[in-house]
N, C-alpha and C positions, 0 to 999 in steps of 0.2 A: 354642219360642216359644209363646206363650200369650194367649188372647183372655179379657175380663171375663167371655162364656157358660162358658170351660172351665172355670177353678178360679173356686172362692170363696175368695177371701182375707181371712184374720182381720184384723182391725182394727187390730195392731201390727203388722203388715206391710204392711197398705193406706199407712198414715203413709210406713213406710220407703220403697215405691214411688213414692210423691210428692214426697215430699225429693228420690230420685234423680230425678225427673223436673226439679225444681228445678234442681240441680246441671250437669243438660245442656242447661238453657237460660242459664244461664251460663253454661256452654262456650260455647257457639253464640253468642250477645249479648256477654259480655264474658269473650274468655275469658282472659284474662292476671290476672284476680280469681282463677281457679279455678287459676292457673300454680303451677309449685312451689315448695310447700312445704316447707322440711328446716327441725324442729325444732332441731336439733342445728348453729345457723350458725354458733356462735361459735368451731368446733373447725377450719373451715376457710375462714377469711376469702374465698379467692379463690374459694369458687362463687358469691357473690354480687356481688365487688368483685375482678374477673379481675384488676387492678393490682399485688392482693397482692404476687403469683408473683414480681415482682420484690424482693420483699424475703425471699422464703424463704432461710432457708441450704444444705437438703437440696433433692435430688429427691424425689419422691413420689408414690404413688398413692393416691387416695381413692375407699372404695366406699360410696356409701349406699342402703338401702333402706326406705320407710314405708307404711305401709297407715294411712289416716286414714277415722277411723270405722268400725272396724273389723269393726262386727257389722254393716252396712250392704251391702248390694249393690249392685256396682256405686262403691262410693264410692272418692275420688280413691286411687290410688298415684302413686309416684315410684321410678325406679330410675337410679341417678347414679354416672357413671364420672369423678374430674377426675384431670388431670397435671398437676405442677409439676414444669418443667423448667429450671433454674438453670442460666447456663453460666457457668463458672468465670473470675472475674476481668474478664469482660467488661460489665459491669452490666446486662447483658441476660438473660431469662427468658423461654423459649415455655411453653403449656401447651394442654391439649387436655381438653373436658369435653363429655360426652354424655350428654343425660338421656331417660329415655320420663315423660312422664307418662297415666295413663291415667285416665279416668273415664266410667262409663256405656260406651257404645259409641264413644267417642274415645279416638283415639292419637295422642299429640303427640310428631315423635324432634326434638329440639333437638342439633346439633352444631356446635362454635366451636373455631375455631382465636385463642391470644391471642400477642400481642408486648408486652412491658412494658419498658420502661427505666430504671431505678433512680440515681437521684440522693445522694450524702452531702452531710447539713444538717446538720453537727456528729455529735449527739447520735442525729440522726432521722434515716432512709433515708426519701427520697419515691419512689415509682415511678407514672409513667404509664403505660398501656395503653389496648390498641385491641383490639377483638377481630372476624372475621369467621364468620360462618355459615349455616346454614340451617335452617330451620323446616318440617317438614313432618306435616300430619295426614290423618289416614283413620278412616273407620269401619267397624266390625267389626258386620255387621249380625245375627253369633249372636248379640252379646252382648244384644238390646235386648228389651226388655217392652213388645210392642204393649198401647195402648188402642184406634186406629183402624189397623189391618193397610193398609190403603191412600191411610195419607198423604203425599200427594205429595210434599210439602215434607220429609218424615223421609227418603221414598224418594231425594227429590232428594240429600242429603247421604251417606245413606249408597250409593248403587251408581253415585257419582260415582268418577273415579281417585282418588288420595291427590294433594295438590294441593303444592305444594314451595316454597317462597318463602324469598328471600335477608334476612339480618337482619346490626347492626351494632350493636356495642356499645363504651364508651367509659367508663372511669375513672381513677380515682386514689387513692391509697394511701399515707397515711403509716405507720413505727414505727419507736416507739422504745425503748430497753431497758423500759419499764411500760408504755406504751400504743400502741393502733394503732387508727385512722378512716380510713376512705373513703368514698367516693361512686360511685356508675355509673348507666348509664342506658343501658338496652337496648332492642330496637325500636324505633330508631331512623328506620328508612323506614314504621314503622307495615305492616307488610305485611295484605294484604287478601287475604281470600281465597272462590273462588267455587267452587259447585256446581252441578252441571245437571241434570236428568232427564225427558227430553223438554220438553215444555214451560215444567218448573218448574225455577225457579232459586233457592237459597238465599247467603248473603251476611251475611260481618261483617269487619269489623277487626280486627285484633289492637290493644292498646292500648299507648300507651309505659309502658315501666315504668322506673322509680329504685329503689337503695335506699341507703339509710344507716346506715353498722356503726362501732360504734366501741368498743372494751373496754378495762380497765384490770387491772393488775398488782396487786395489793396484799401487802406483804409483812408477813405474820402471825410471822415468828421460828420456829425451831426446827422450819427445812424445812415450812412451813405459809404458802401463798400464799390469799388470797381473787379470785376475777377476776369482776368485773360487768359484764356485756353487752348492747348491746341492737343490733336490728336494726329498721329503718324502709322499711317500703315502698310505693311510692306507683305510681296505675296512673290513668295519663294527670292527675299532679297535682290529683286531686278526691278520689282514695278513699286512705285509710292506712290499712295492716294492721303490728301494734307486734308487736313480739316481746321481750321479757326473759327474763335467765338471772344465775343469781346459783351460783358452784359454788367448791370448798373444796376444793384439791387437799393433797398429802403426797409431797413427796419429786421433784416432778416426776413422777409416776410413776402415780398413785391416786387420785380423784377423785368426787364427786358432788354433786349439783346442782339447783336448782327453778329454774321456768320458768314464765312465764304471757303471755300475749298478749293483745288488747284487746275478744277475744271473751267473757272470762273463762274462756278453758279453759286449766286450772293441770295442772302434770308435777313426774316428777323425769327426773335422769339418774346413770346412773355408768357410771365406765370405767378404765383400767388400761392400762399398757402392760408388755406378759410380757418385752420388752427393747427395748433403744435406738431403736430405729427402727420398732415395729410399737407400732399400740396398736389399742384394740378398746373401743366403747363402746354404750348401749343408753339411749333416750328411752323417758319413759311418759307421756301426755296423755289427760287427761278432759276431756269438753265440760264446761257449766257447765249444772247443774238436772236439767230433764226432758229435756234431750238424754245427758246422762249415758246413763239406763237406752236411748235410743232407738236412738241411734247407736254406741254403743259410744265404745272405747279409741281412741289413735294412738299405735301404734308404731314405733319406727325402730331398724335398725340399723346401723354404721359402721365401718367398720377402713382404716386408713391403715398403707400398706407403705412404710418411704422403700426407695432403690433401695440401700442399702447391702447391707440385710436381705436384699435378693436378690442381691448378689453383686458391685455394679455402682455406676457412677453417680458424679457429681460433687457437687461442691458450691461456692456462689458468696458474696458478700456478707461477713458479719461470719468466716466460720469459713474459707473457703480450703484444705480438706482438700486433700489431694491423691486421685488418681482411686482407688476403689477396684476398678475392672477388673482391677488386676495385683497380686501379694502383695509381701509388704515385702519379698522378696529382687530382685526385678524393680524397684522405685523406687530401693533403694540401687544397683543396678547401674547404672540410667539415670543418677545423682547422679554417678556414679563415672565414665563415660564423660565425661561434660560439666566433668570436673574433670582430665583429664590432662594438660593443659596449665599446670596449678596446681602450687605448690611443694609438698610433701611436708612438712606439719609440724603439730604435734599439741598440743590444748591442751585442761582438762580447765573446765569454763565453770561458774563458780558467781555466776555474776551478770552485768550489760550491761557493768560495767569489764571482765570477763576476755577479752568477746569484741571488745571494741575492742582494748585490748591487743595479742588476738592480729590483731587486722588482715585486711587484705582481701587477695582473690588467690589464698588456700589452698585444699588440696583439703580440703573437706566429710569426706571420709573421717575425718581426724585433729581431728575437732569432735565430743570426747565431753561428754553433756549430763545429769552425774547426776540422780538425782528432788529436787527441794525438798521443804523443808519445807511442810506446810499449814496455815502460819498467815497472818494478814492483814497485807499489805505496808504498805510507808510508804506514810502518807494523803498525799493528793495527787491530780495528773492525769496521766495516763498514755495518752500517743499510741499505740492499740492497730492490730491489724492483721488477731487473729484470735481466736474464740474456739471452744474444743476441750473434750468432753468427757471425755478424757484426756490423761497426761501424752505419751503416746507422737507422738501426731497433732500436738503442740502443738512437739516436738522436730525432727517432720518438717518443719513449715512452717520452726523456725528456719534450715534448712537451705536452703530453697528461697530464702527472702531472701536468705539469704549468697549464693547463687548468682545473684542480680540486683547486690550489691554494694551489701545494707542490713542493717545489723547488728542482731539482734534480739536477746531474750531473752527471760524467761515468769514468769507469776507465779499463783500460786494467791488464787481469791477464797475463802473458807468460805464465804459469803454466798448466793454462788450453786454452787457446789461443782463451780468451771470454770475451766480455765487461760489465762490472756491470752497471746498474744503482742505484746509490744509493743518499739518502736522510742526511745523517749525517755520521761523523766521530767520533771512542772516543776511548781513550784510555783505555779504560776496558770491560770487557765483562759486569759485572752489570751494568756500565750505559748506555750501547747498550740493555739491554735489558728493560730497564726503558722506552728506547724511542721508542720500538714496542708497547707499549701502545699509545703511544702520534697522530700516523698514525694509527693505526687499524680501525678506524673508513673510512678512505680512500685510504687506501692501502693495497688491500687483498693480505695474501701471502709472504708479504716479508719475511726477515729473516735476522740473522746476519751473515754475513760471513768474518772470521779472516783472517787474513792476519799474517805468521810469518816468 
């Protein structure tokens, strides 16, 4: 700790010191302006818009970490843990996100518990959510740079307890196969919060916050998607802070990207997934001008595990895998138990006629399901049920229909380089959508998906 007699401070560090001083009287005054930040929003819809969660296919976990302003003391970080948790077949998703933000001599731990419930509108999955928490901050009276060592009101804040206040959040979530928007709106009770120290009391509100995320799909040919995003956020409807992102992915798989906000401070990104279920990417953000050299860089980094990768885990919504907890000898056995009561007979399925044909009632066992062809089906619409990254997952679920006593089959898109399970064909969008009535009752989730 250090007084203005100890050191003499050079004159680009005097700045820096001020700025920080800055910084924490927006903590203190308004601190949900100074709340977190993640560059990088567009890759995980639900830390800003919990609702998502209901329209994930996987489970998942997301890590992020940024240091903003980099060459700055004391200047904002974030460190951010979210779950998405899918339950299978039930339209429902919990998820769990816990962030610290720190700045200066403040530590803010945010933890939420969400509930989302997921809607089929054709084409589009809506999910609402609700999410509960709590908010608590402290200060860290190592971290601070006295100018007056015996401010009552800095002493008041900081050798007060850590104060804990309850917080509630509420959105909504649309997507659809190219796009997906929502809305929320957190601090909700506005929590306030107070400090004391002896005499002296300090005091402020936290502010409500919104925001508004909406991205789009764009398909460039030849495994080359473009996706534009933008994120909106507003702090007690007076103040907006923008955020854009514009990034060029290849194959699903490899990606990068520019970014810039309304501050003028412009980034890139890139990121990569080493396989199915894990990916891993990196933000770079400069301020704008003579902040550039003052403050430095903002950097982030992110890696999302779905739970397959670790061994585990379901999945809900468009894709219906079955549980990956147990190995494929352990699913066909369970398929095998729940069928012995089924006639014994065997039929080799190269299309939805062979499996009507073959009929309902049979044991699953004797339903072999060669690989197709991967060429593009008859255009048209096609009452779907599941969509699977291979053929194998895509063979399981036919299975699992037959054993509800709905006949499916599967078809390969090039397009998207993914296997449909689907239940009916028709030449029209009305009477595709006639026959999502006709399953609803046993097929949560499906939807129509065209073919042109």
């Amino acid at each position: 700790m250090c007084t203005e007699d100890t050191y003499k401070l050079s004159d680009n560090f005097m700045k820096k010191i001020i700025i920080i001083y800055s910084l924490i009287a927006c903590a203190l005054k308004l601190n949900a302006q100074m709340g977190a930040r993640i560059e990088q929003f567009y890759m995980d819809p639900s830390i800003s818009i919990p609702a998502a969660i209901g329209t994930d296919e996987k489970g998942s976990i997301a890590l992020y970490y940024n240091k903003i302003f980099s060459e700055t003391p004391g200047s904002p970080q974030h460190t951010l843990l979210n779950v998405s948790m899918p339950v299978k077949n039930k339209n429902t998703a919990f998820g769990l996100l816990y962030m610290k933000e720190n700045i200066g001599f403040s530590e803010v731990h945010n933890a939420y518990a969400t509930y989302a419930y997921s809607l089929g509108l054709g084409k589009t999955t809506l999910s609402l959510g609700v999410s509960g928490g709590v908010l608590s901050q402290n200060f860290d009276a190592t971290k601070a740079v006295y100018i007056h060592e015996n401010d009552p009101i800095i002493n008041a804040i900081m050798y007060s307890a850590p104060v804990i206040r309850a917080d509630l959040r509420a959105s909504i979530f649309a997507k659809a196969e190219r796009w997906f928007a929502g809305f929320s709106a957190s601090r909700l009770p506005k929590p306030h919060f107070d400090y004391t120290y002896y005499n002296y009391k300090a005091g402020y509100d936290l502010q409500t916050q919104a925001s508004l995320l909406a991205g789009y799909i764009g398909d460039l040919g030849n495994d080359m998607t473009l996706r534009p995003s933008i994120n909106l956020t507003m702090y007690n409807w007076d103040y907006t802070y923008f955020q854009a992102n514009l990034s060029f992915w290849y194959q699903d798989k490899v990606w990068v990207g520019i970014g810039e906000n309304n501050l003028w401070q412009f980034g890139g990104n890139i990121g990569f997934k080493p396989q199915e279920e894990i990916s891993v990417s990196y933000s770079y953000t400069v301020p704008d001008g003579e902040q550039r050299g003052l403050l430095g860089p903002i950097h982030e980094f992110r890696a999302t595990i779905g739970f397959g990768a670790l061994g585990g885990g379901v999945v809900s919504g468009d894709d219906n895998e079955s549980s990956r907890k147990k190995s494929s000898d352990d699913d066909e056995t369970e398929i095998k138990d729940e069928s012995t009561s089924r006639k014994k007979k065997e039929v080799t399925a190269t299309s939805l006629k062979d499996m009507e044909d073959f009929g309902l009632g049979n044991d699953t066992t004797g339903i072999k399901l060669p690989a197709i062809e991967k060429v593009k089906p008859a255009l048209g619409f096609y009452l779907v049920a599941g969509l699977h990254s291979n053929e194998d997952k895509a063979n399981r679920q036919i299975k699992e229909l037959y054993m509800k006593d709905v006949i499916a089959y599967k078809f390969f898109d090039p397009k998207s380089k993914s296997y449909y399970v689907y239940m009916k064909y028709y030449f029209t969008e009305k009477d595709a959508n006639k026959g999502l009535f006709y399953y609803e009752s046993t097929v949560p989730n499906m939807w129509v998906k065209e073919l042109k």
